[in-house]
N, C-alpha and C positions, 0 to 999 in steps of 0.2 A: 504494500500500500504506500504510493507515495507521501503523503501527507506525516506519514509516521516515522519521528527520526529520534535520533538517541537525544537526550537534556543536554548536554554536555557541546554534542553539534547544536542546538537550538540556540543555546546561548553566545553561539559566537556572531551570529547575528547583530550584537548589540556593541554598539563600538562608541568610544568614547565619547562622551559630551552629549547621549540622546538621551532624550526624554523617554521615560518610561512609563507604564500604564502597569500597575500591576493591582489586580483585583483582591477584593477582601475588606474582612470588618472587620478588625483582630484579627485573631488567627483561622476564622471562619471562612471559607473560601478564597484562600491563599496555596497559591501554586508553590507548595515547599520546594521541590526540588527542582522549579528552575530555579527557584531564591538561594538551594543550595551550589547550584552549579555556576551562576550569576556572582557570588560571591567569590569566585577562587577565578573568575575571569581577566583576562589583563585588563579590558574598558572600565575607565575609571571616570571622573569628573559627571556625574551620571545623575541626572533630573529623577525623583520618581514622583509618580504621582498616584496617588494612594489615602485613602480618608486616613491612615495613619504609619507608623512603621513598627508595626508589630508590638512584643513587647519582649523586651532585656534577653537578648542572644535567640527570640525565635521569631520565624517568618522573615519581615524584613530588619528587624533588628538584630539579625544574624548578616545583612550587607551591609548595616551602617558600621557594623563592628569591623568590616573589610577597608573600610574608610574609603569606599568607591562612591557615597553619595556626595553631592555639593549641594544639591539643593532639593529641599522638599516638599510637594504642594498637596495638601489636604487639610483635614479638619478638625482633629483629633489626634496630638499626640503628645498628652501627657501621660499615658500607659507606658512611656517605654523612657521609662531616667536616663538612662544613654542618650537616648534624644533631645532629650530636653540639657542635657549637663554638655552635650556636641553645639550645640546652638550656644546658651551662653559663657562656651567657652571663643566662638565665632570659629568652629569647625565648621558648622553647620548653619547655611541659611533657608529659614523658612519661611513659608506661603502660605497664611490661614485662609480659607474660602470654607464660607459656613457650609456644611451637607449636603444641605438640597441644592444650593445651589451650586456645589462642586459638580453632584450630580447632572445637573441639569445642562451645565457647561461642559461637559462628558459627551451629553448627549446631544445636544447640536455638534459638538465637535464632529457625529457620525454621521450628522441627519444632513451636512452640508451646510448651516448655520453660522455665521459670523461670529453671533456674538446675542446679549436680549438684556435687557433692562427688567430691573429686579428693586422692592424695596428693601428686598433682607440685607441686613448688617449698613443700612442709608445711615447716617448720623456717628457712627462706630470708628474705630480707628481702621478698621478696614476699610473704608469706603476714600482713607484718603489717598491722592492722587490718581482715583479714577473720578472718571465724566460720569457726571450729574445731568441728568433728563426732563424736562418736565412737561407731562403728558395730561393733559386733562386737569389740569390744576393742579397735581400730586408730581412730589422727585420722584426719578428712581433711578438708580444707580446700573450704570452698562458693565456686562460681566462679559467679556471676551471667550469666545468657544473654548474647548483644550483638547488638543490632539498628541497624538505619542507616534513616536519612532518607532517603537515597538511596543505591544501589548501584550503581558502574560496572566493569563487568565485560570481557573480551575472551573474543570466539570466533573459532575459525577461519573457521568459515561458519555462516549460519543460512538457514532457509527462511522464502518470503513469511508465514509466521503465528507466526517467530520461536522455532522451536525450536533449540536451539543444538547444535554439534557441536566439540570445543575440540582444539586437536593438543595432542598427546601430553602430556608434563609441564606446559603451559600451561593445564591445568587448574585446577591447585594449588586454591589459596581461590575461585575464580569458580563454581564449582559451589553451594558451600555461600552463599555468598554472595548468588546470585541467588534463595535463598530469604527471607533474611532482613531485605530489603531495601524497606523502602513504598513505592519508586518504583525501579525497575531499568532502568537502563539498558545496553545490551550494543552494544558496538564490534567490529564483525566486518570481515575483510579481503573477507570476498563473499556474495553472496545468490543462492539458488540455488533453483528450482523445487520445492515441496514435495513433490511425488512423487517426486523422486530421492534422499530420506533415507527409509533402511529405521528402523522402530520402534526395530531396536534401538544402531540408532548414536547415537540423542539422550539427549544428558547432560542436559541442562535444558528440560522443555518447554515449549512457549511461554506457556500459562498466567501461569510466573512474569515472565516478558522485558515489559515496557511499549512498549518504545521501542528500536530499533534504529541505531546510525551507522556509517557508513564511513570505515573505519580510512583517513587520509590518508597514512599510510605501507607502503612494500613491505618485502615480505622477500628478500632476497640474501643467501644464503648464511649465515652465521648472523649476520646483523644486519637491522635494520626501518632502511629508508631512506628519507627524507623525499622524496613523490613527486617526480617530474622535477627529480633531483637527485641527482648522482652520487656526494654524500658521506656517511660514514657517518654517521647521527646518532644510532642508540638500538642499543645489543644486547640480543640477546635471548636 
């Protein structure tokens, strides 16, 4: 199957100075093992964009510990002390864009959208030095699309032609994501015969998916464990 390559090859795709798209809420649908392979990569000075960076040596706080990020954009990352102790030491610069509308700048990034005028975080320290709107008598503050260089995403399973299927809240940003993304790649726990996904159980068709790898970790109960290996190593 073309589409399916080792992690290892997937991640050289990503070469220095690109912006990254990597899916997840915490550690909840987060592509471990490209994050594992991504980390020991030579591409360094590396954007990611992500509501957060995991937390303290897992997910993507196992890359910032590679010291390959420079800059990070999302919403969310006081979960992970490394990140917050990398920023105010000026290792690390960051990007807060509230949720939704990280989200929503995601997703015009895929839909073909510029950019949308928004009144969340209007009056906020974030709202300073972007353009102020005024539409109908009300501000609103213009939020520029976001697109990535590469996108790595988690699915539950996909089939031979790469249409993706994601469990439950593991969805999160990996949907919108897998649109916005010039080169996507999607880490799935299994692969499975394209006839056995009905039309409407596919969140992502394969279209957007480039490139497919196999998740090196299981799921036990509610944690991903490092295969042939009784410890825990990621929650999810």
């Amino acid at each position: 199957m073309e589409k399916l390559i080792d992690s290892k090859e997937a991640v050289r795709l990503v070469k220095t100075d690109d912006r990254i798209l990597v899916g997840g809420f915490g550690l909840s649908g987060t592509p471990l093992t490209l994050i594992d392979d991504l980390s020991k990569h030579s591409a360094e000075d590396l954007s990611i964009i992500s509501n957060n960076l995991g937390e303290e040596g897992k997910g993507l706080g196992k890359l910032l510990l590679s010291q390959k990020i420079k800059k990070a954009i999302g919403s969310y990352f006081t979960t992970n002390r490394d990140a917050v102790e990398a920023w105010s030491e000026g290792k690390l610069e960051i990007e807060l864009i509230p949720q939704g509308t990280l989200a929503e700048a995601i997703r015009a990034g895929g839909a073909g959208i510029g950019g949308f005028y928004t009144k969340t975080a209007l009056g906020t320290k974030l709202a300073e030095n972007k353009e102020v709107r005024e539409i109908e008598g009300e501000d609103y503050l213009f939020q520029p699309a976001i697109k990535g260089d590469v996108a790595l995403i988690k699915a539950e399973k996909a089939d031979h032609l790469g249409n993706l299927v994601y469990n439950k809240t593991a969805n999160n940003f990996n949907s919108v994501m897998a649109t916005a993304g010039k080169t996507v790649i999607a880490e799935v726990d299994r692969i499975v015969h394209q006839d056995t996904l009905a039309p409407e159980e596919i969140q992502t068709p394969h279209v957007y998916v480039d490139y497919l790898v196999i998740n090196r970790y299981v799921k036990k109960g509610g944690h991903y464990v490092a295969e042939n290996s009784s410890k825990t190593s990621q929650d999810c």
